[in-house]
C-alpha positions, -999 to +999 in steps of 0.1 A: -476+177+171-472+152+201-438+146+207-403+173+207-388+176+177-355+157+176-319+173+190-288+156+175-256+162+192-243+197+176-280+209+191-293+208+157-328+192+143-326+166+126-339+157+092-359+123+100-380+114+136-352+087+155-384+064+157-390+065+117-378+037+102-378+023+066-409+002+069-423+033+090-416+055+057-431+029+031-463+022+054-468+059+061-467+073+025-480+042+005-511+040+031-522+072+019-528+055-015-538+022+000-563+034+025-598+052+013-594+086+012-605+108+045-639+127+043-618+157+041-604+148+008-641+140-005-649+173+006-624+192-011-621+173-037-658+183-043-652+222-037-627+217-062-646+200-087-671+230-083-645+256-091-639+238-119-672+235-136-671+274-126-641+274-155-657+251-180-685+276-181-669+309-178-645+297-207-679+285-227-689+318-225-655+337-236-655+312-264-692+325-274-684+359-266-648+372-268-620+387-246-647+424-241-663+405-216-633+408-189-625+446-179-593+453-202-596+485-223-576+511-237-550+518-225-554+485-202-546+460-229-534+435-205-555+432-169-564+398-149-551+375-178-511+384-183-511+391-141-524+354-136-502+338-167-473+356-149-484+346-112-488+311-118-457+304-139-441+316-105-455+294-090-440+265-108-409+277-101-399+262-063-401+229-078-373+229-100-354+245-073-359+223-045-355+193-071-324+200-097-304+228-079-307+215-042-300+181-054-271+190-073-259+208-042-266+178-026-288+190-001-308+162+018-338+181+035-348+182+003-360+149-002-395+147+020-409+179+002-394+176-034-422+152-047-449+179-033-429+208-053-421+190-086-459+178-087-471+216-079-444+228-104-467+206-129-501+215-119-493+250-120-477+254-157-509+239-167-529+266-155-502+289-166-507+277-197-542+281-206-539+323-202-516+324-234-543+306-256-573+322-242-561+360-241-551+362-280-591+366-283-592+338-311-584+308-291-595+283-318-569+298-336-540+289-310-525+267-329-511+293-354-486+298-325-468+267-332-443+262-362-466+240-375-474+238-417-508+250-417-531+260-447-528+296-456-486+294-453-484+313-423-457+305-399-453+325-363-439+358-358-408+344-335-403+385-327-434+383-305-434+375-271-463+349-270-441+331-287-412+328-262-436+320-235-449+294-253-416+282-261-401+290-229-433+275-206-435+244-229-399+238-223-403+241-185-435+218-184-417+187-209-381+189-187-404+190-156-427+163-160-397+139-171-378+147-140-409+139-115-420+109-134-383+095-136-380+099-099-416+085-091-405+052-110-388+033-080-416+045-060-444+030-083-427-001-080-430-004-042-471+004-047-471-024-077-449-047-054-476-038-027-508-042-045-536-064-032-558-063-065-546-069-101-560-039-116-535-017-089-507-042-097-515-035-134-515+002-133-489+008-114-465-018-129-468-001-162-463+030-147-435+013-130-414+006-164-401-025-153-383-017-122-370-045-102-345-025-080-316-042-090-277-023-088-278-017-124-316-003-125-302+024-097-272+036-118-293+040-145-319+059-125-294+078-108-272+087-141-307+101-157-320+118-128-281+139-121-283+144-161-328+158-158-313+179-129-286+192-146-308+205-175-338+216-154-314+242-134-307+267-159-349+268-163-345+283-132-332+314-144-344+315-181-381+304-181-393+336-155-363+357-171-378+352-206-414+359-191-400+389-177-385+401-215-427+403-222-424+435-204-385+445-202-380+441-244-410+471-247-404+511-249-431+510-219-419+535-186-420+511-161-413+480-179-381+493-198-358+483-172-326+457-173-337+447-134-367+427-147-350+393-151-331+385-118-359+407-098-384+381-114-368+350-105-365+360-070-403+369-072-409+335-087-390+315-061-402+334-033-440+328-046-430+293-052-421+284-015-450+299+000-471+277-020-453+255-010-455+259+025-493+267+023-498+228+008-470+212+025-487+223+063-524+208+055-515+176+042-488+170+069-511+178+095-537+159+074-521+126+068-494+123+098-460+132+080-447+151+114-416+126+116-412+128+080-414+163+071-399+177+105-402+213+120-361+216+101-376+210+069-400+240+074-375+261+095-348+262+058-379+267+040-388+297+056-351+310+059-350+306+021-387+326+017-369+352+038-336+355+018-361+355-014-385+384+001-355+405+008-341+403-028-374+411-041-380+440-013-344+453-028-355+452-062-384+470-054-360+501-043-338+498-074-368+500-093-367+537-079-335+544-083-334+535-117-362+553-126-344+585-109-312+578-126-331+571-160-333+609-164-367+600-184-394+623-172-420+595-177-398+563-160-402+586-131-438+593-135-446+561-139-432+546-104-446+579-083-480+569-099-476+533-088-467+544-050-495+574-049-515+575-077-545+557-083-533+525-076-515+532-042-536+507-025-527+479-046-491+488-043-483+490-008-505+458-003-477+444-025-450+467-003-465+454+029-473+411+021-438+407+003-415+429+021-426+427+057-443+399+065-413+373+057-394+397+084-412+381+110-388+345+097-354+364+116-369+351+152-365+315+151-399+308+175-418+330+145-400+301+119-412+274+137-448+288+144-470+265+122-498+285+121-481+317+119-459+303+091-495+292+069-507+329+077-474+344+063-474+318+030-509+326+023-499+365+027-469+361+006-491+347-024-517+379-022-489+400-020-474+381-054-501+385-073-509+420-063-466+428-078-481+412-113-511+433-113-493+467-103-465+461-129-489+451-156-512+477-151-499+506-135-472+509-161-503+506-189-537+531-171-518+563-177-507+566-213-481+593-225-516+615-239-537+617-204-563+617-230-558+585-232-556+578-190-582+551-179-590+530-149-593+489-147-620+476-133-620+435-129-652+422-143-669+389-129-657+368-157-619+379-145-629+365-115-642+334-127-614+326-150-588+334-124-607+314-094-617+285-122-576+279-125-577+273-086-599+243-097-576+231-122-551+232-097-566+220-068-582+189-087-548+177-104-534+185-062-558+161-046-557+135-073-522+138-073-518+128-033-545+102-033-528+080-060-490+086-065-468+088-037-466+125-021-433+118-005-403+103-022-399+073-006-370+062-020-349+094-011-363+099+024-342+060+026-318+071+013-313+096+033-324+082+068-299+052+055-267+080+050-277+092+087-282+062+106-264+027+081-281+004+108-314+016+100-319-005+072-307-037+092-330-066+079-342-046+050-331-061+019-348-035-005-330-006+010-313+020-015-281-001-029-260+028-031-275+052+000-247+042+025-216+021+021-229-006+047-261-011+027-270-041+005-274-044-030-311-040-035-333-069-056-367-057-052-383-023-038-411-038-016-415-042+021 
């Protein structure tokens, strides 16, 4: 890293590098946007353009031929498709908790990886999205989903549950992309302010709205952003709770079970953070964020994937238990099959990624490991997607008639479909930190102001309400 992280006087690390300033913040995260991209970013960029035309074609083809070309059968109804809707929504889901609920608990270390969540949160409904449209094997016909007056009368069956994910997921996406735009708007001023050519000063002062930085301009922006957090928290626990009622709402051994909801936002969450992580390490070992995004951001990170995997690693027991104190011949079946049955190896993949791994996080030099803490995130993700895939499908292979047992076997176009999502992603990703600000600079100010009053002594664009000692802002630029 090249220099000791910073000790403050309690023996604690602090939040912001003591030779970051404000102009150090603003040159830092606006150069990224400023500067031409590295030939790193080119060549991702270009991998992920490739996994992308990888989608295009593979959903061509679904389009020409149908939903028999992945490997779903009967009794499999549901494979790769629901597992990836499921996986990704979870994904989405650290964002709006590092954004709404830490900031209403006021929490400041959340302010140099918030932007990097809310904008993954995003990225990652999108390709959540797309499985609900493509798996009803009519996609053309998606729109029949919507309470929309069509022409043969028909209106959607608001018992199913396709239709509160797409409620549900839209909801998350619309509250989620107003609370990351709203807080990016101070933050395209200083780019607009800072803009050497007129088609940059253009863009970014209408994406700007106006802002001039002024005392009433913050309360505003403050009032709106308390009043987006305050109705993006409960999404927290009701978007993944109602994805979860997809399974828990059924008859189904194995997906009949009142633990679905909480034991599903703790999955989500915990999947959420190690993507995170996984993003947050390359591009602040990419782009030089060390004194922004300090070894304390990462170290409550990974205390709060550890709480998360232990929640999940209990629900995982209770799932047992349940099933035993069920009394149901078939709930009891269903979770011995899981553990040794066919499927064993997927399921203590699952056991071993999301239940031991994050154990390594109780020794604080494991926390602070940067390469063992990207090993563990990226193991934490596997071990995510392999839950999905054993609850979806090992509750489905063996039906109550074992004349009716059968085995899934992924086909190349699951592949495809799942890996061409990884494009989506990763193109909105690398767009997304070339051209809007990855860190909120505004906040970081803020909070560096709150920490040290003197450190914005000379600034006159400093946050207006930050610190008592601070000046009423006029402008946003350095």
């Amino acid at each position: 890293m090249g220099y000791h992280e910073p000790i403050n006087a309690i023996g604690e690390q602090s939040l912001v590098h003591p030779g970051t300033s404000i102009k150090v913040i603003t040159e830092t995260v606006a150069g990224v946007t400023e500067n031409p991209a590295p030939k790193g970013w080119w060549m991702l960029f270009a991998v992920a353009l490739s996994f992308l035309g990888i989608f295009g074609g593979t959903i061509g083809y679904l389009m020409w031929r149908g939903v028999g070309i992945w490997g779903n059968n009967n009794p499999v109804y549901w494979g790769w498709d629901i597992t990836n809707f499921v996986w990704w929504v979870g994904i989405g889901h650290a964002g709006t908790l590092i954004s709404a609920v830490l900031f209403l608990f006021r929490q400041k270390w959340r302010t140099a990886i918030n932007r990097f969540a809310e904008a993954m949160t995003i990225f990652a409904v999108i390709c959540a999205l797309i499985f609900p449209g493509i798996h009803v094997g009519r996609p053309w016909l998606a729109y029949y989903m919507f309470p929309l007056p069509n022409q043969m009368g028909i209106w959607p069956n608001f018992k199913s549950p396709l239709l509160w994910d797409l409620f549900a997921v839209g909801t998350y996406f619309t509250v989620s992309l107003l609370f990351w735009f709203v807080g990016l708007v101070p933050d395209f001023a200083t780019l607009r302010d800072r803009s050497k050519t007129p088609v940059r000063r253009m863009v970014y002062g209408a994406l700007a709205l106006g802002w001039r930085g002024s005392n009433r301009h913050w309360q505003h922006y403050e009032r709106a952003y308390l009043l987006l957090a305050a109705l993006s928290t409960p999404l927290v626990l009701s978007v993944h709770s109602v994805v979860s009622f997809d399974f828990a709402t059924s008859v189904e051994p194995g997906w009949h079970t009142t633990i679905f909801p909480p034991y599903f936002v703790a999955g989500a969450v915990f999947s959420g953070f190690a993507m995170v992580m996984t993003l947050l390490l390359v591009v602040r070992q990419t782009f030089g964020l060390e004194h922004i995004v300090t070894m304390k951001h990462l170290d409550l990170m990974n205390k709060i994937m550890l709480v998360t995997g232990t929640l999940v690693g209990y629900a995982y027991g209770m799932e047992f238990f349940t099933a035993w104190y069920s009394g149901s011949t078939y709930e009891r079946y269903v979770f011995m099959n899981r553990a040794f049955g066919p499927y064993a190896w997927a399921y203590w993949a699952m056991v071993s990624c999301n239940v031991i791994s994050p154990q390594f996080f109780w020794v604080k030099s494991f926390r602070q490991n940067i390469p063992l803490m990207f090993i563990i995130s990226i193991v934490i993700n596997i071990g995510m997607w392999f839950e999905r895939f054993v609850i979806i499908v090992t509750s489905l292979h063996r039906d109550f008639i074992p004349g009716s047992w059968g085995y899934f076997h992924a086909t190349i176009w699951d592949i495809c479909t799942y890996l061409g999502t990884f494009g989506v992603f990763f193109t909105l990703f690398l767009l997304f930190i070339r051209w809007v600000p990855m860190i909120a600079i505004a906040e970081v100010k803020a909070t560096l102001q709150e920490a040290d009053p003197h450190a914005s002594h000379g600034d006159k664009h400093a946050h207006p309400h930050a610190a008592p000692a601070a000046p009423v802002a006029h402008g946003v630029a350095e």
